[in-house]
C-alpha positions as CSV (number, residue, x, y, z in Angstrom):
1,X,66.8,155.2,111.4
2,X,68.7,155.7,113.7
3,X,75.1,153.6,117.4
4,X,77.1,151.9,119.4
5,X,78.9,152.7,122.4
6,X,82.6,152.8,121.9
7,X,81.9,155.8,119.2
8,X,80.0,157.9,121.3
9,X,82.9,160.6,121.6
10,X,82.9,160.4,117.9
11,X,79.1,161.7,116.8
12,X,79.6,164.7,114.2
13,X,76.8,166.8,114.8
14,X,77.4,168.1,110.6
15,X,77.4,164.6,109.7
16,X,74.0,162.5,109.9
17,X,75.1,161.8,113.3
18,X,72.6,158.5,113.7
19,X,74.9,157.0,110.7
20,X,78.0,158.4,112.2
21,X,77.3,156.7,115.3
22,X,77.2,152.8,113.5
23,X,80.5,153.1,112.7
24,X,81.9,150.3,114.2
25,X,84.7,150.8,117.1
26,X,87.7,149.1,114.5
27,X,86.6,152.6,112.3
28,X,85.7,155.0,114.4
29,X,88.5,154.7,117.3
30,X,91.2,154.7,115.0
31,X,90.5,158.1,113.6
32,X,93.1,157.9,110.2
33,X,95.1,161.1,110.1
34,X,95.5,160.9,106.3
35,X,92.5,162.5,104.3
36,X,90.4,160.0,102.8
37,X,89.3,160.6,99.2
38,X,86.1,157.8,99.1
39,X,85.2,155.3,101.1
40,X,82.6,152.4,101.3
41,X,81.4,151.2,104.8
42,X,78.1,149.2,105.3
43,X,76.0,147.6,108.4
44,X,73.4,144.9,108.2
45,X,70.5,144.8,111.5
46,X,68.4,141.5,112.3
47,X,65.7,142.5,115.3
48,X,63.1,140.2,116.1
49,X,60.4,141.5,118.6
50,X,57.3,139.8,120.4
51,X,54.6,140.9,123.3
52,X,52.7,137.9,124.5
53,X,48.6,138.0,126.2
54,X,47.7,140.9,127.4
55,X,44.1,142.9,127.7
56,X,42.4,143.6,124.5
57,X,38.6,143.7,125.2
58,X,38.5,145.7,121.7
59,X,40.3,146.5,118.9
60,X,40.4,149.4,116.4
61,X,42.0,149.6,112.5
62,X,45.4,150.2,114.2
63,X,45.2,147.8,117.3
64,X,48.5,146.5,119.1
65,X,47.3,142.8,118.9
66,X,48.5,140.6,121.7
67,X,50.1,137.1,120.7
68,X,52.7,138.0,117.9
69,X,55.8,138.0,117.4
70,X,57.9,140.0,113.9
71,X,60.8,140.4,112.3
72,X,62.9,143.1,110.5
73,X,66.1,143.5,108.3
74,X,68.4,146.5,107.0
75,X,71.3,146.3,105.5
76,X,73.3,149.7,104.4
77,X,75.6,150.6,101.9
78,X,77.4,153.7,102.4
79,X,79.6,155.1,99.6
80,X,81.2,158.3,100.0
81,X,83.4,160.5,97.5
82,X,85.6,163.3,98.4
83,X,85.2,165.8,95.1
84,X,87.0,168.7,96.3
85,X,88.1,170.4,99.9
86,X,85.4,170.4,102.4
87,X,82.9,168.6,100.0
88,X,81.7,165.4,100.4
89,X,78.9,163.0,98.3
90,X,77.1,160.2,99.8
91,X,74.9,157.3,98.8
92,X,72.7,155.5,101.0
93,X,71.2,152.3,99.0
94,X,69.3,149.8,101.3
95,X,67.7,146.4,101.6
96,X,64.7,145.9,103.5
97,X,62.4,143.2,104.9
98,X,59.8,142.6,107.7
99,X,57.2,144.3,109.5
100,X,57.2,145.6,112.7
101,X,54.0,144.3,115.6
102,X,50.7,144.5,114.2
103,X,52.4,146.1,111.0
104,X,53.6,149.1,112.8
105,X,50.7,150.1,114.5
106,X,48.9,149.9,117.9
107,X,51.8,152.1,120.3
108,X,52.2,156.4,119.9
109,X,55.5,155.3,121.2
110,X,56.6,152.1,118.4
111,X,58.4,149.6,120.2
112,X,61.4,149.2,117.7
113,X,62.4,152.4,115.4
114,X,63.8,149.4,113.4
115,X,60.5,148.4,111.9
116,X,59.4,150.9,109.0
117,X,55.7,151.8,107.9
118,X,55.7,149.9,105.0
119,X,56.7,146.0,105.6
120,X,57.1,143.5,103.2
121,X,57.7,139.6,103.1
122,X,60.7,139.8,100.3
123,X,63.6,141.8,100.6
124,X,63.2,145.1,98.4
125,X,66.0,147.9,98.2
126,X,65.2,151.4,98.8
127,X,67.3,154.5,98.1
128,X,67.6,156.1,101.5
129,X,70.3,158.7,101.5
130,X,71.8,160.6,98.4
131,X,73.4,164.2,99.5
132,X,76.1,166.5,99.5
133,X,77.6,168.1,101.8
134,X,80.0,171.1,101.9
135,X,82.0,172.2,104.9
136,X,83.7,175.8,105.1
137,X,86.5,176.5,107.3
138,X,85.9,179.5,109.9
139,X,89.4,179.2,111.9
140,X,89.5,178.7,115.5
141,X,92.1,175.9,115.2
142,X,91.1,172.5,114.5
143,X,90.4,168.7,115.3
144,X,90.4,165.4,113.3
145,X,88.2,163.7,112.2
146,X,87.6,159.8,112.3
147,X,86.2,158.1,109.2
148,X,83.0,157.1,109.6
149,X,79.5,156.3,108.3
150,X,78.6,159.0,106.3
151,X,81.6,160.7,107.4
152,X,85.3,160.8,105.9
153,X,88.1,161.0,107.8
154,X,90.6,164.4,107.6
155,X,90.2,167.5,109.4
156,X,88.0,170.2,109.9
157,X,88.2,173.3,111.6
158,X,86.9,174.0,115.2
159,X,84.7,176.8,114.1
160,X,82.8,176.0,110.2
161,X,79.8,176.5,108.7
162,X,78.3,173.2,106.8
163,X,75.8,173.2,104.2
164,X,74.5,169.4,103.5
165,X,71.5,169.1,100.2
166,X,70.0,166.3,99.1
167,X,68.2,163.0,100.8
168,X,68.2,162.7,104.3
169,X,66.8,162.2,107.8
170,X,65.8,165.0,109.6
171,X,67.0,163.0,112.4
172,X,70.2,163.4,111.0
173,X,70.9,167.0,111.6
174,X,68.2,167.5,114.3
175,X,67.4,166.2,118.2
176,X,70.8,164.0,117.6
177,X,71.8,162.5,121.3
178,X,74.3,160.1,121.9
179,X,73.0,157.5,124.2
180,X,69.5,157.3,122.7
181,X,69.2,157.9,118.7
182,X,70.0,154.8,117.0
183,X,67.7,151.8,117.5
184,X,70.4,149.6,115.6
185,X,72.5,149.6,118.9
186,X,70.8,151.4,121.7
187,X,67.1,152.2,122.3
188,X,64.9,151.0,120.0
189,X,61.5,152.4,121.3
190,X,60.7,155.4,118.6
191,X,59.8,157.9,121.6
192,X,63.6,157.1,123.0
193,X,65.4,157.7,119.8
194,X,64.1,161.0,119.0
195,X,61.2,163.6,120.6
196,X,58.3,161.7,120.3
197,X,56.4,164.7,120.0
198,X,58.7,165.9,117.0
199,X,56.9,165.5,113.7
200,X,59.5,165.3,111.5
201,X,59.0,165.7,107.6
202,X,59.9,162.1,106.8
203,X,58.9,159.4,103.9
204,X,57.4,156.4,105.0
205,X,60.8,155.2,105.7
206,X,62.1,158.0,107.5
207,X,63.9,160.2,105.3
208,X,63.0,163.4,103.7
209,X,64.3,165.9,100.7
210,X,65.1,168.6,101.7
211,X,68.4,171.6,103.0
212,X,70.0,172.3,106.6
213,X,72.4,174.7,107.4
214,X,74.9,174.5,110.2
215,X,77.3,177.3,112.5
216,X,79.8,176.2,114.6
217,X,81.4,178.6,116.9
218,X,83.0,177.4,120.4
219,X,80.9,175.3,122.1
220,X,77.2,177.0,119.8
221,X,76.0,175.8,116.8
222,X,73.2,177.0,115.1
223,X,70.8,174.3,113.0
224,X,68.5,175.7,110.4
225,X,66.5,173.0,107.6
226,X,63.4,173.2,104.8
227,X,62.4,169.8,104.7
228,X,59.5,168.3,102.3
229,X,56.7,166.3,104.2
230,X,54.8,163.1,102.3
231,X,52.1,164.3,99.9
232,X,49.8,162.8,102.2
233,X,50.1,162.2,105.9
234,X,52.2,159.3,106.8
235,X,52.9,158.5,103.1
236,X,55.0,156.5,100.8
237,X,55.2,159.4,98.5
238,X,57.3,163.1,99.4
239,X,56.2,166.3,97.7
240,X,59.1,167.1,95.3
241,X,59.0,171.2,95.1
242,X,57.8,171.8,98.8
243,X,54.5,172.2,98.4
244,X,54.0,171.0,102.1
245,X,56.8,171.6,104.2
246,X,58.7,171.9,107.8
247,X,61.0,174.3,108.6
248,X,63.1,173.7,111.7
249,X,65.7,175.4,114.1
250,X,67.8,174.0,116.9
251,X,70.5,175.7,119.0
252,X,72.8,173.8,121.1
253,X,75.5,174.2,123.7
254,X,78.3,172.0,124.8
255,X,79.9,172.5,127.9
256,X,81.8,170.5,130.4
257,X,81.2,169.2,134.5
258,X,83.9,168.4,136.1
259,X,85.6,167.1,132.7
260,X,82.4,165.6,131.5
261,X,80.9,166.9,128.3
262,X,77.5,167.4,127.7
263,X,75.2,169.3,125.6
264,X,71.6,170.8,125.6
265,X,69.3,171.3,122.2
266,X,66.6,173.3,122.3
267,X,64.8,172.5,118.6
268,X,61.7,173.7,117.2
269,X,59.3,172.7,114.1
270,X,56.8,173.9,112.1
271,X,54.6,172.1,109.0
272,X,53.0,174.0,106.9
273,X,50.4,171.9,104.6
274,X,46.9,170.3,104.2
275,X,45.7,169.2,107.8
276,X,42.8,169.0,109.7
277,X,42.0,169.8,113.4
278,X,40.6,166.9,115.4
279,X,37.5,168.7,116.7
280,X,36.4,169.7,113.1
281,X,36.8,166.3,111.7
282,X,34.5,165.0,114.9
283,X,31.8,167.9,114.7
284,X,31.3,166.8,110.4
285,X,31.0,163.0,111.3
286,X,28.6,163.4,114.2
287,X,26.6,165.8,111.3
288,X,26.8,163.5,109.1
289,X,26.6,160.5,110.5
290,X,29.5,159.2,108.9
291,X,32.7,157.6,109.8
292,X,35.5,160.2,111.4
293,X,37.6,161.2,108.3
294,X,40.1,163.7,108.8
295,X,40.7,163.8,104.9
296,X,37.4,165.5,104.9
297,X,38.3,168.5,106.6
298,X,41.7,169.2,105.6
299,X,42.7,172.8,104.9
300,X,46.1,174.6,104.5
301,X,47.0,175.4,108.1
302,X,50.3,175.2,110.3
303,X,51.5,173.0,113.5
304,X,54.4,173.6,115.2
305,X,55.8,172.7,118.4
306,X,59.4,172.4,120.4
307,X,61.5,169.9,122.7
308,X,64.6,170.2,124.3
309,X,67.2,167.5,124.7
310,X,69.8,167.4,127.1
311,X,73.0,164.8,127.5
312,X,75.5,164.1,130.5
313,X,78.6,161.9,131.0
314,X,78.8,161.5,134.7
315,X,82.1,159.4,134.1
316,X,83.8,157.4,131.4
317,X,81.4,154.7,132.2
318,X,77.6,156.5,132.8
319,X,76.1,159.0,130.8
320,X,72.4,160.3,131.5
321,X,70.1,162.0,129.1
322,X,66.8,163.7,129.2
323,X,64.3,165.0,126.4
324,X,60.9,166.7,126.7
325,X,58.8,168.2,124.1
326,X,55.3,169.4,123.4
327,X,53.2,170.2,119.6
328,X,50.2,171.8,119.0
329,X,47.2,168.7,119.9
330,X,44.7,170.1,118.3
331,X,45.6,169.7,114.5
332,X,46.8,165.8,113.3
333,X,50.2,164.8,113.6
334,X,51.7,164.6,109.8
335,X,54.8,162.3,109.5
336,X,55.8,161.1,112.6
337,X,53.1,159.5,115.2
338,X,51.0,160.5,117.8
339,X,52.4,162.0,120.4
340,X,51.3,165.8,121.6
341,X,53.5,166.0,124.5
342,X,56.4,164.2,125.7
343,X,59.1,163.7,128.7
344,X,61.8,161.2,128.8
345,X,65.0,160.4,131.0
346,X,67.4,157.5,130.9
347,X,71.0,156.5,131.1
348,X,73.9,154.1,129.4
349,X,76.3,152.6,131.3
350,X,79.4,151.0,129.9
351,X,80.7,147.5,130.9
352,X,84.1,148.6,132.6
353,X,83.7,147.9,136.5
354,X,82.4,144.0,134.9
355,X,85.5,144.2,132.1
356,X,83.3,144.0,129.0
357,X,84.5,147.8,128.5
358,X,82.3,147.9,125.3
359,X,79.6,146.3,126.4
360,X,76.7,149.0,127.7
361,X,73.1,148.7,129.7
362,X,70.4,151.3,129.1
363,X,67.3,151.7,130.7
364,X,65.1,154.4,130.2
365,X,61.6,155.6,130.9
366,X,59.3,158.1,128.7
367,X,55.2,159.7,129.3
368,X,54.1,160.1,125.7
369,X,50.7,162.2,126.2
370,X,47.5,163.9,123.7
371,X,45.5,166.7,123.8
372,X,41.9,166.7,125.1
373,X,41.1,167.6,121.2
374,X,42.9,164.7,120.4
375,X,41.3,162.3,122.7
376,X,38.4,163.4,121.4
377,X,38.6,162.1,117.8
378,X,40.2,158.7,119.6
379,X,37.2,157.7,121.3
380,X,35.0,159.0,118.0
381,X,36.5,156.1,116.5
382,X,39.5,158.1,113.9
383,X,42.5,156.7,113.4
384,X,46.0,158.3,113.5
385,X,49.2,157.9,112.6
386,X,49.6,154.7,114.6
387,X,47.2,154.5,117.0
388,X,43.4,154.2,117.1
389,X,41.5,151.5,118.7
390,X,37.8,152.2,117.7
391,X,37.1,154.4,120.8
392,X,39.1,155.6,124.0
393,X,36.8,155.3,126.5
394,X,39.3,155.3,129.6
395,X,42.1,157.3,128.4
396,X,45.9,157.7,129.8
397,X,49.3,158.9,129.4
398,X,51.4,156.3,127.5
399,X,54.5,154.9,130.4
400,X,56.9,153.1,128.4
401,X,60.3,151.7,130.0
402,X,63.0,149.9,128.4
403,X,66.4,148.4,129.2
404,X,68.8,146.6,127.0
405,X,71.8,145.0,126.8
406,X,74.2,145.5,124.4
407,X,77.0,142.9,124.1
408,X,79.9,143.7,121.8
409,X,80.9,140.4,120.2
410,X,83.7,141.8,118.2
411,X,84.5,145.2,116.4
412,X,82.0,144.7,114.0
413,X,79.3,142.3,115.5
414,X,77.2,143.3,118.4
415,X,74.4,141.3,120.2
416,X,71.2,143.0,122.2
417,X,68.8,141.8,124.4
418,X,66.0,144.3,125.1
419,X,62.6,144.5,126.8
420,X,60.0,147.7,127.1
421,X,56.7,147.8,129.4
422,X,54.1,149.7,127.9
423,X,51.5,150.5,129.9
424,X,47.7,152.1,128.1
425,X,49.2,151.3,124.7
426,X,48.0,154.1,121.9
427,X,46.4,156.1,125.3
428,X,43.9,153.3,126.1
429,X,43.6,152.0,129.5
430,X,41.7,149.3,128.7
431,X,44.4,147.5,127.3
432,X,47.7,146.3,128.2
433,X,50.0,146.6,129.9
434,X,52.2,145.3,126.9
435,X,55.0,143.3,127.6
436,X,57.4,143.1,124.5
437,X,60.8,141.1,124.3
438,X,63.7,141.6,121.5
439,X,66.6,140.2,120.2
440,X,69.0,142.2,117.9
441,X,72.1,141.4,116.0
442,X,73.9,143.9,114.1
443,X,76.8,144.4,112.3
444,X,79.4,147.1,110.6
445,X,82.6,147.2,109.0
């Protein structure tokens, strides 16, 4: 779901900016001045991942098991046409395989945003992505634009207004930040890629059906989306006439330090659907005696919340970002994971003062918390999205910090080593701390 260094200056915010960051450096640095009509680019991601012993004294349905080791594969076509002026149609088909530690389960905070919800043994091809997207002039001069994924080259002008329809990540469009959103080249901890406390209407896969609307003016733009969550929380399966739904907003600024660009996104959500709040779902099982079953208690209800995002170059060679973010904790978490509140900060550092220019080191540390109400239904024994082990007798604040090191083999091939601590995986103290190692290979053309 989710961009390699050399491109960074590249990310169009009207384009799914995590694709648009894949490109690899032999596309995206070139930027061709002629208008392309149609293009087709792809990008293929091998990660394995493994966390040796640590503390377990007792696990839950969705335990992070010690001991294991997994391993995931993508690879992307993209296929764009160029129908008219400002109008572009893409296709996303995909092949998948793997599963992600203890089948994507066991951390608020995922250790690789590479590893879906739904793994299998045999390779299987999805369709991930199939929009439109329409770009109006507004004036205010204009800038070209480098082909890329998702992206074709031409120009555009400085000031637009873009409509894009169809299949896509919310991610896309929303919470984009150029050092941390794209777990095929740079952080691949979920909470690092995007606002861990951002429940984002989303398939089982990550992606969603849905409309967002973009303004550009100077250094504002103006994000507005109806998305369509799963039919049923964390599902396979996406309501097709937004029956449940989010509705987001973002605004963001870009400005400049002492030459340096950066930007700040303020973005908020709200779902509107079936949930239940964590307290009621308790309060029925204790009267019942019964197992904790959120299903049970389900009513039409909304949960919203909002995170800002913030992103720095300090020189050609460091850039620092920040996110923080915060949901309502007393009503389930729908699509994304569980996270309530959220605060992240972290940095990328390009290879220049060694002479691997391309090359880049991040290292970044993010506090995933929950809500007393939320804690409660833990330690009843419920499950959530990912996390539950049976009872949460000792909880605490999820610390996870990871580094990696991104070695750019050639324009199209890049190499990562990476490594996260996670200490009181899925809010438990009792287990952990988690130590988890990762290898990733990845390529584009």
């Amino acid at each position: 779901m989710a961009a390699s260094a050399p491109v960074y200056a590249q990310v169009i915010k009207d384009t799914p900016p995590a694709v648009a960051q894949e490109a690899p450096a032999s596309v995206a640095e070139k930027a061709p001045v002629a208008e392309e009509r149609f293009a087709v680019r792809g990008q293929a991601t091998f990660v394995v991942q493994g966390t040796p012993g640590f503390a377990s004294p007792y696990q839950g349905g969705n335990s992070l098991t010690p001991n294991q080791a997994k391993e995931t594969f993508d690879a992307t076509l993209y296929a764009g046409v160029r129908p008219w002026r400002g109008g572009e149609a893409w296709i996303n088909p995909e092949v998948d395989q793997g599963f992600g530690l203890s089948n994507t389960l066991g951390v608020a905070g995922f250790p690789s945003a590479e590893a879906y919800k739904v793994g299998k043994r045999a390779p299987y091809v999805r369709l991930q992505r199939l929009f439109f997207r329409q770009t109006i002039g507004l004036g205010g001069g204009s800038e070209a634009v480098a082909g890329s994924f998702n992206q074709l080259a031409g120009a555009r002008d400085l000031n637009r207004a873009v409509l894009t329809i169809g299949k896509f990540g919310v991610g896309d469009v929303f919470d984009t930040n150029s050092y941390a959103h794209d777990a095929r080249v740079d952080f691949l901890n979920w909470s690092m890629v995007d606002a861990g406390s951002f429940d984002y209407a989303a398939d089982a896969w990550g992606y969603s059906t849905g409309v967002a609307a973009e303004w550009y003016r100077g250094p504002w733009t103006v994000r507005v989306g109806a998305f369509n969550l799963s039919k049923v929380p964390n599902g396979e399966t996406l309501e097709s006439g937004f029956g449940q739904f989010q509705l987001d907003g973002e605004i963001e600024h870009r400005y400049t330090i002492n030459g340096n660009p950066g930007a700040i996104r303020v973005t908020v959500f709200r779902n509107r659907g079936r949930f239940s709040r964590f307290d009621d779902a308790v309060t029925l099982a204790r009267a019942t005696g019964q197992p904790v079953d959120p299903a049970l208690t389900r009513e039409r209800r909304s949960r919203a919340g909002i995170s800002v995002n913030v992103e720095q170059a300090m020189s050609k060679a460091v850039g620092v970002f920040a996110r923080a973010g915060l949901a309502d904790g007393s009503i389930e978490p729908y699509d994304f994971t569980d996270i309530d509140r959220t605060a992240q900060l972290g940095a990328a550092i390009k290879g220049i003062s060694w002479g691997r220019a391309s090359d880049t080191i991040g290292i970044a540390e993010v506090v995933n918390g929950i809500a007393g109400a939320h804690r409660r239904y833990l330690n009843a024994g419920g499950l959530g999205v990912l996390v539950g082990d049976g009872r949460l007798p000792n909880p605490g604040a999820e610390l996870i910090t990871e580094a990696y090191y991104s070695f750019v083999a050639s324009k199209i091939v890049s190499i990562s080593a990476d490594y996260q601590f996670i200490a009181n995986p899925g809010y438990n103290r009792d287990r952990g701390p988690a130590h988890v190692l990762a290898f990733r290979l990845h390529g584009a053309f």
